[in-house]
KEKE-3310 file (N, C-alpha, C; in steps of 0.2 Angstrom, whole numbers, plus 5000, padded with zeros to 4 digits):
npx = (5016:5019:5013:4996:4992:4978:4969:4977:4972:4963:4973:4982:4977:4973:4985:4989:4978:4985:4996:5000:5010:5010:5022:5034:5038:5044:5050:5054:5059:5070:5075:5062:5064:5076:5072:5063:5073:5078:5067:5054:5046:5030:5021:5029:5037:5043:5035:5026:5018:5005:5006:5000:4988:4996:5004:5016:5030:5044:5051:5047:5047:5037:5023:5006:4992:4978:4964:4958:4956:4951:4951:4966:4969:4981:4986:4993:4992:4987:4982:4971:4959:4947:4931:4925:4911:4908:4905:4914:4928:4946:4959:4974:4983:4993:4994:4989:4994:5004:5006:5001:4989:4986:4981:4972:4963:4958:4950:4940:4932:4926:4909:4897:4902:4904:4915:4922:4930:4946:4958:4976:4992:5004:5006:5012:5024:5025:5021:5007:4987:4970:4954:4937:4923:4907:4895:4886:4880:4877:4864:4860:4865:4870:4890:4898:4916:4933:4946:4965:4979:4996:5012:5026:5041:5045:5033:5015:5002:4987:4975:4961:4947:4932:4912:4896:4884:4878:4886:4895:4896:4901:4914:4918:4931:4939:4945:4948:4960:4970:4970:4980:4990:4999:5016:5034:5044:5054:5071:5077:5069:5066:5062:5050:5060:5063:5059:5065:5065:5076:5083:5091:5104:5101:5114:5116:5108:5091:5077:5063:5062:5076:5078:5071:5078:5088:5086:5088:5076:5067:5058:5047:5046:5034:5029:5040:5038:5025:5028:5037:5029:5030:5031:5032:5041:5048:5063:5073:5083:5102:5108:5096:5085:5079:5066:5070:5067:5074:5081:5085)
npy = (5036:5028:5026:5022:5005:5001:4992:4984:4978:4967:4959:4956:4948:4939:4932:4931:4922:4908:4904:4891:4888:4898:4898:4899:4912:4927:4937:4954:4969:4976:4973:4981:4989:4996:4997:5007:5017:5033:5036:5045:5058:5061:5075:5075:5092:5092:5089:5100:5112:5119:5137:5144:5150:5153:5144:5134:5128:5118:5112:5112:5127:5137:5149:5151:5160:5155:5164:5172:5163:5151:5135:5124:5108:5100:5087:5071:5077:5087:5106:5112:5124:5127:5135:5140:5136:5127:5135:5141:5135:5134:5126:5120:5112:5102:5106:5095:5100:5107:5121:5137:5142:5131:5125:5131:5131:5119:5120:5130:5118:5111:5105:5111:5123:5139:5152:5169:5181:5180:5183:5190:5192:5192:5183:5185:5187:5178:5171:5170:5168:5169:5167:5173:5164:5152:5138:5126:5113:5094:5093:5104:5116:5132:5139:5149:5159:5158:5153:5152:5151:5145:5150:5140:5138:5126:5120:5120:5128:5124:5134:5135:5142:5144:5147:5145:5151:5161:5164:5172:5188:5190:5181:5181:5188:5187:5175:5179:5185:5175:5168:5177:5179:5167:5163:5165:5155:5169:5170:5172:5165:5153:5138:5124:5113:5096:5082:5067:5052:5042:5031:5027:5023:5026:5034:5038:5036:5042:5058:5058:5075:5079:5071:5076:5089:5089:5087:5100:5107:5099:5091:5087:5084:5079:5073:5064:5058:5051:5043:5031:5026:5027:5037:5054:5060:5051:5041:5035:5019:5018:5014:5007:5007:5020:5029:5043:5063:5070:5084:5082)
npz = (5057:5045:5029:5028:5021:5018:5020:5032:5041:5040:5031:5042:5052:5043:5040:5055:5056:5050:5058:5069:5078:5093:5101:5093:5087:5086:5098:5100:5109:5108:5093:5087:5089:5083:5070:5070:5069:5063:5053:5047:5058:5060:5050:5034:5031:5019:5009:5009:5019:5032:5036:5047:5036:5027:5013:5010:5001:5001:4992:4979:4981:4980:4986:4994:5002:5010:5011:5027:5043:5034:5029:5028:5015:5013:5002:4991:4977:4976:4982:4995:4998:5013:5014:5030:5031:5022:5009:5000:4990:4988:4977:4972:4961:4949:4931:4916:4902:4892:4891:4897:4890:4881:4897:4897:4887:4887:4898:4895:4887:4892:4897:4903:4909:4910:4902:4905:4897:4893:4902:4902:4910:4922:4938:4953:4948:4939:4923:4918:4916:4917:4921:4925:4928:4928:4932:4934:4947:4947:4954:4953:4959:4957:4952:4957:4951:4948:4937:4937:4926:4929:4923:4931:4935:4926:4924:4923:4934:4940:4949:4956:4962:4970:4975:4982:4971:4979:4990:4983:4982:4995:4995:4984:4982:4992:4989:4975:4979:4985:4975:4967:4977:4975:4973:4973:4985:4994:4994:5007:5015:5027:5031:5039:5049:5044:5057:5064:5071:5081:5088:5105:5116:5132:5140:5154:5167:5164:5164:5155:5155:5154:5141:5133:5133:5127:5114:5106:5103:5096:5102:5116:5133:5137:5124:5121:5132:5131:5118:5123:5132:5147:5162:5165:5173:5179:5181:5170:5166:5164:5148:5144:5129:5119:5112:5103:5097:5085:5075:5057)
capx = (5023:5020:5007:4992:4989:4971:4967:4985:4969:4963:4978:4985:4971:4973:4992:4989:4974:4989:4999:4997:5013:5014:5029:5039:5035:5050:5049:5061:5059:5076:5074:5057:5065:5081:5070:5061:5078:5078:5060:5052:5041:5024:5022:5036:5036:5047:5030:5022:5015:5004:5010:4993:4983:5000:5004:5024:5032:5052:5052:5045:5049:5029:5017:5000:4989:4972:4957:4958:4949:4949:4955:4970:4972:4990:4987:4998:4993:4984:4981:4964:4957:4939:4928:4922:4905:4906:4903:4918:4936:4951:4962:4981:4987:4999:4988:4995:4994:5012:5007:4993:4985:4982:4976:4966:4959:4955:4944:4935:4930:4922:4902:4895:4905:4906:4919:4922:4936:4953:4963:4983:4997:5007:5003:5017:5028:5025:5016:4998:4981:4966:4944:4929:4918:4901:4895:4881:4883:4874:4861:4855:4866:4876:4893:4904:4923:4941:4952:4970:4986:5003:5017:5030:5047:5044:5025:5007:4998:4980:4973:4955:4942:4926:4909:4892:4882:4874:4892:4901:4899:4907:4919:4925:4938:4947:4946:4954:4965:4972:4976:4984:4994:5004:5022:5040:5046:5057:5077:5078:5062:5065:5057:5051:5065:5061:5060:5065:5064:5080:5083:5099:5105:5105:5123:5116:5099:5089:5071:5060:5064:5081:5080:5069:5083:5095:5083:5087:5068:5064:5051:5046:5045:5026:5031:5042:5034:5019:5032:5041:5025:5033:5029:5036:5045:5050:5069:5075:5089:5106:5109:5089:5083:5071:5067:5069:5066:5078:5078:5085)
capy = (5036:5025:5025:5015:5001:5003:4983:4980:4973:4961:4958:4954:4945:4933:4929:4928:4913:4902:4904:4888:4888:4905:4898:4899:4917:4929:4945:4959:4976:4983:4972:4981:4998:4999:4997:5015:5022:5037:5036:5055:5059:5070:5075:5079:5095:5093:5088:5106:5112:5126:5141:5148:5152:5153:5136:5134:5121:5120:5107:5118:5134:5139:5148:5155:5162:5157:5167:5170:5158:5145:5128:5121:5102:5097:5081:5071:5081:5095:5109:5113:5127:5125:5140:5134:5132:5126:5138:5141:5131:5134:5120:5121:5106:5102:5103:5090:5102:5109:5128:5141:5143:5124:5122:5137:5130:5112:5123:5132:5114:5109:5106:5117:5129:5145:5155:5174:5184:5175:5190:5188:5192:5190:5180:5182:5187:5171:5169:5169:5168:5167:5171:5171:5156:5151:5131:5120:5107:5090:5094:5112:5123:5137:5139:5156:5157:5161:5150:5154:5146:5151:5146:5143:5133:5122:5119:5123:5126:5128:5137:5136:5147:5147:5146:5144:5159:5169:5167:5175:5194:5189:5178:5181:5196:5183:5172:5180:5190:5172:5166:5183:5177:5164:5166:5159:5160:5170:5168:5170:5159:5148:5130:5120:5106:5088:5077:5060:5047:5042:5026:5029:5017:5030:5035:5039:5038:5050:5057:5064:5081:5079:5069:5082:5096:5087:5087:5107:5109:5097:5088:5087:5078:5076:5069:5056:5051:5044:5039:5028:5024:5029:5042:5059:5062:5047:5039:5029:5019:5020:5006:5007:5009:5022:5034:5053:5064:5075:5088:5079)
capz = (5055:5041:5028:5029:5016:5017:5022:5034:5048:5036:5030:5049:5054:5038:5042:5063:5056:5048:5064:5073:5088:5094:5105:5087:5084:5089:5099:5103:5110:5102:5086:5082:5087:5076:5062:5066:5070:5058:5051:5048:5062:5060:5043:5032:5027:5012:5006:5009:5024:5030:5042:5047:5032:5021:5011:5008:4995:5003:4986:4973:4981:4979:4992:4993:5007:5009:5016:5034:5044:5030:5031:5023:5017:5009:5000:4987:4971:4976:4989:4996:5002:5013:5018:5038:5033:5015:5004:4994:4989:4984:4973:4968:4956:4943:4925:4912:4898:4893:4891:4900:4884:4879:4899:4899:4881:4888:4904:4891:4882:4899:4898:4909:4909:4905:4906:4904:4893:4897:4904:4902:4912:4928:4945:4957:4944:4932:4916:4919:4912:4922:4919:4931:4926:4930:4933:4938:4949:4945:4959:4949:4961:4952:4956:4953:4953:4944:4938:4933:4924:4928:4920:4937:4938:4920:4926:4923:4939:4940:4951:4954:4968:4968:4979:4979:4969:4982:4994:4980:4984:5000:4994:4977:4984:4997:4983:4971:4981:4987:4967:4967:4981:4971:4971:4974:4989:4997:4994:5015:5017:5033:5034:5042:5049:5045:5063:5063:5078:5084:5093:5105:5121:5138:5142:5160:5170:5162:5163:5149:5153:5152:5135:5128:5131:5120:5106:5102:5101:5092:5104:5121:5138:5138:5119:5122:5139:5126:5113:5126:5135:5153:5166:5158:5177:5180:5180:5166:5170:5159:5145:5141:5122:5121:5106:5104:5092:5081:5068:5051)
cpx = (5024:5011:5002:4988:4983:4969:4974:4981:4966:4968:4983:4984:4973:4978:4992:4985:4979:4995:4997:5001:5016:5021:5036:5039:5041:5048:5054:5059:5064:5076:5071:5061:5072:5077:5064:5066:5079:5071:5056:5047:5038:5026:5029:5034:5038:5040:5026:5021:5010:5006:5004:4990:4989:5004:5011:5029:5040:5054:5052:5045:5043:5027:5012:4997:4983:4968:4958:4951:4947:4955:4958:4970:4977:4988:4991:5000:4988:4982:4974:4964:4949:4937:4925:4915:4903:4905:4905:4923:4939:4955:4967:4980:4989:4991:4993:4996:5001:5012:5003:4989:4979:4978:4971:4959:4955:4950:4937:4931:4925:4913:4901:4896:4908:4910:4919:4929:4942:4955:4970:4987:5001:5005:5010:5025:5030:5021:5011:4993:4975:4959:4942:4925:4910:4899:4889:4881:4874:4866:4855:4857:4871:4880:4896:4911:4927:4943:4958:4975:4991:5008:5024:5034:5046:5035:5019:5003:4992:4978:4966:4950:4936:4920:4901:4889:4882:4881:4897:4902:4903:4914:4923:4930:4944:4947:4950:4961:4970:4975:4978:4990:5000:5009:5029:5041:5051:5063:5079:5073:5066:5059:5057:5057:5062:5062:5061:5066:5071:5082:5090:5098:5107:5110:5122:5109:5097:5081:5071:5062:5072:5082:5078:5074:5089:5093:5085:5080:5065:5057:5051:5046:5040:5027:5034:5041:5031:5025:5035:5036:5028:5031:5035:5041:5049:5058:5072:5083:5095:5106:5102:5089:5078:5070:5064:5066:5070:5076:5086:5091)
cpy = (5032:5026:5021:5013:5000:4995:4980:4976:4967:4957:4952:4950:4938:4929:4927:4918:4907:4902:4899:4885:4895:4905:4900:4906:4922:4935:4948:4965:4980:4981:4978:4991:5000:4999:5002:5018:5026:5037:5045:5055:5065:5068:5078:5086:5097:5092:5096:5108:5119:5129:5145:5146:5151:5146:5138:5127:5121:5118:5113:5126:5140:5141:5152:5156:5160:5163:5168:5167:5151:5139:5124:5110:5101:5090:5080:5074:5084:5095:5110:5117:5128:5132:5135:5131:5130:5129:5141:5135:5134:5128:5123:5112:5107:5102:5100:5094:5107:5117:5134:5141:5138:5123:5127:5134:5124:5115:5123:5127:5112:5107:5108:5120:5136:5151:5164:5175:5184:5184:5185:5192:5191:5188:5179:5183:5184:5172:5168:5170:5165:5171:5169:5163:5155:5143:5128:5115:5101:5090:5100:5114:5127:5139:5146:5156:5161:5154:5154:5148:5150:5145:5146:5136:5127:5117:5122:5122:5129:5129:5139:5140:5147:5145:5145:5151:5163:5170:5171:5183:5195:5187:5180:5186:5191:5180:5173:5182:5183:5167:5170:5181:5171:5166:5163:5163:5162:5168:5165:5166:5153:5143:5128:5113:5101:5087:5072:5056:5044:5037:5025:5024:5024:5028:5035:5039:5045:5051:5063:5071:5084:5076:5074:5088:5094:5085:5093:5107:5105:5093:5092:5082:5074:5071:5061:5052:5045:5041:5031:5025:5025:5035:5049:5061:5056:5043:5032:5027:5018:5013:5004:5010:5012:5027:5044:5053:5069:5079:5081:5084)
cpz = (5049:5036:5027:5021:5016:5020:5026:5038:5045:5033:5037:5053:5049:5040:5050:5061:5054:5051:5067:5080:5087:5097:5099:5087:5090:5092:5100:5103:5103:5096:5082:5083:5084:5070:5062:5067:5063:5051:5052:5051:5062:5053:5041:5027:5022:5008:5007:5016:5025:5036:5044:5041:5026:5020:5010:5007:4999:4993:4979:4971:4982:4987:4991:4998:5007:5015:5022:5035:5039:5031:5027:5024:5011:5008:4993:4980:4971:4984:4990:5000:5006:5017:5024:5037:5025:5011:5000:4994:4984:4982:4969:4967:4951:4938:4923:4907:4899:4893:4895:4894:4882:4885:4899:4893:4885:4895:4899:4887:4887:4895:4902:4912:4908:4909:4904:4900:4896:4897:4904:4906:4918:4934:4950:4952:4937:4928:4917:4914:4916:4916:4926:4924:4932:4929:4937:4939:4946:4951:4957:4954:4956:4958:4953:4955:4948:4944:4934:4933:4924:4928:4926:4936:4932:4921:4924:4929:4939:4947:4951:4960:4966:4974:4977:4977:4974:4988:4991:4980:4990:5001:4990:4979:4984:4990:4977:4973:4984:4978:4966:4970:4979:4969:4973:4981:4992:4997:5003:5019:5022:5035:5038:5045:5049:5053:5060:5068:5077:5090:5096:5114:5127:5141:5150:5161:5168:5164:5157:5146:5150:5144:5131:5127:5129:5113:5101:5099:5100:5096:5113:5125:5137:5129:5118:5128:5134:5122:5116:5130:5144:5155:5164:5166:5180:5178:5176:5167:5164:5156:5142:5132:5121:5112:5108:5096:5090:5077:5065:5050)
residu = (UNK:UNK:UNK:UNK:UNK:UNK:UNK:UNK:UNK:UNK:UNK:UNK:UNK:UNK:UNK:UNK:UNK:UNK:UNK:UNK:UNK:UNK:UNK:UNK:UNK:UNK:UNK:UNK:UNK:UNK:UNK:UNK:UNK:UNK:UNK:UNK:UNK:UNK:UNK:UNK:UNK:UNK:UNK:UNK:UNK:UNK:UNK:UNK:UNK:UNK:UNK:UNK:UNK:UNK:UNK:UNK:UNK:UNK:UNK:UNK:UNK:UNK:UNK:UNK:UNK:UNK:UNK:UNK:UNK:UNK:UNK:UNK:UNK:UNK:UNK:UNK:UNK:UNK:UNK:UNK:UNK:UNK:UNK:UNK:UNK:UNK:UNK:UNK:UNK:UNK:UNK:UNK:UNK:UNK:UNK:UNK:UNK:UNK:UNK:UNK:UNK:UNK:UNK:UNK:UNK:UNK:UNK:UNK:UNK:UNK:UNK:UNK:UNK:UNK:UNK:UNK:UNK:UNK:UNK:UNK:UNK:UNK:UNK:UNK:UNK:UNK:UNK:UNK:UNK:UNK:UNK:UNK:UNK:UNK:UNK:UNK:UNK:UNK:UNK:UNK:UNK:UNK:UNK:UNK:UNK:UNK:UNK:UNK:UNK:UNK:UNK:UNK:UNK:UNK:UNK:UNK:UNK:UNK:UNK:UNK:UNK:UNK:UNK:UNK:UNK:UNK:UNK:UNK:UNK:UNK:UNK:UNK:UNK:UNK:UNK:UNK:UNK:UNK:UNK:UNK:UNK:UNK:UNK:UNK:UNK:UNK:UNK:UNK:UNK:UNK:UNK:UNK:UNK:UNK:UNK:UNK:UNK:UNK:UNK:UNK:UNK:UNK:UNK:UNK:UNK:UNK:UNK:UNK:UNK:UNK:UNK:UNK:UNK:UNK:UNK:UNK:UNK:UNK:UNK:UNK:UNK:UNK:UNK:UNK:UNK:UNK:UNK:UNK:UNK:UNK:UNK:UNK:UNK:UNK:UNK:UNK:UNK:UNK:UNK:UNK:UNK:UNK:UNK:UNK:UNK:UNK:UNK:UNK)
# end
């Protein structure tokens, strides 16, 4: 629900040690739970997310399919596509260079890289520029791929595919056929709804199942049993502070 500061256990740990009367030290249930009332729960997918195999930006309006069978990860400045047993990737990210030309130039300055004959025009309807390219990693394996630049919504996105040599008569199709894939989406494109956790005082004795059928979907019984640490059939009594979940 929150993201993690990389050190909060040493961190936690440090401050408990210059604790020396816990009797001082305040608790509260409902204190701690008005302060996640309305907190985005699960991922947000204003940030991106994937639908199967098909990536979809709400924010940027972007989506691209990978491969079937390949494994998407959504992180903060780029997407990732992984063949199951390693033998290719896809990577969507912002480039910093202001045009496809200049980042396609700064490709081709690479060391150890060699590219093929920049091909020009359209990906998804946007200003493109993409080549094949060839690559040895620091290891001495050779790598085969595409990259493209497409000019989308005042951006440069590169667009990279590639795998290792001998999977690439296998590969390179999906692969390409997958930065082909790149495009806006959808005027009637239906997103995902944000969830948000919701801390509300029972009006009546309720259980799980009844609070989950006043989410409108958004969760479940078996959900906020765990959320609430209580039995999911069991009878909570009114005047309790428990937490649900909404759509946003």
């Amino acid at each position: 629900t929150h993201p993690d500061p990389g050190n909060r256990v040493a961190a936690t740990q440090g401050w408990a040690d210059t604790v020396s009367n816990y009797a001082k030290l305040v608790t509260g249930r409902g204190r701690f739970l008005d302060r996640l009332d309305h907190l985005v729960y699960g991922q947000d997918p204003r940030q991106g997310y994937f639908q199967g195999v098909r990536f979809l930006h709400p924010g940027l309006q972007l989506q691209f399919d990978l491969p079937a069978g390949w494994q998407g990860i959504n992180q903060a400045t780029q997407v990732i596509g992984a063949e199951p047993n390693g033998a290719g990737q896809l990577q969507l990210s912002q480039a910093s260079q202001a045009t496809i030309a200049a980042a396609m130039q700064a490709w081709q300055a690479q060391q150890g890289v060699t590219t093929t004959a920049v091909q020009q025009g359209q990906i998804g309807g946007s200003p493109a520029q993409w080549a094949d390219f060839s690559a040895v990693t620091q290891d001495g394996q050779q790598l085969l791929g595409r990259v493209a630049y497409i000019s989308y919504r005042n951006a440069v996105w590169q667009f990279i595919g590639m795998s290792v040599a001998a999977s690439w008569p296998q590969l390179g199709g999906a692969i390409k056929n997958s930065i082909g894939s790149f495009a806006a989406t959808p005027a009637n494109q239906v997103f995902t709804r944000v969830r948000e956790l919701r801390v509300i005082t029972l009006p009546r004795a309720m259980t799980m199942s009844a609070l989950a059928a006043e989410s409108g979907g958004a969760t479940t019984a078996a959900e906020l049993a765990l959320l609430n640490s209580v039995e999911e059939g069991a009878m909570q009594p009114a005047g309790k502070k428990l937490k649900t979940v909404r759509f946003r």
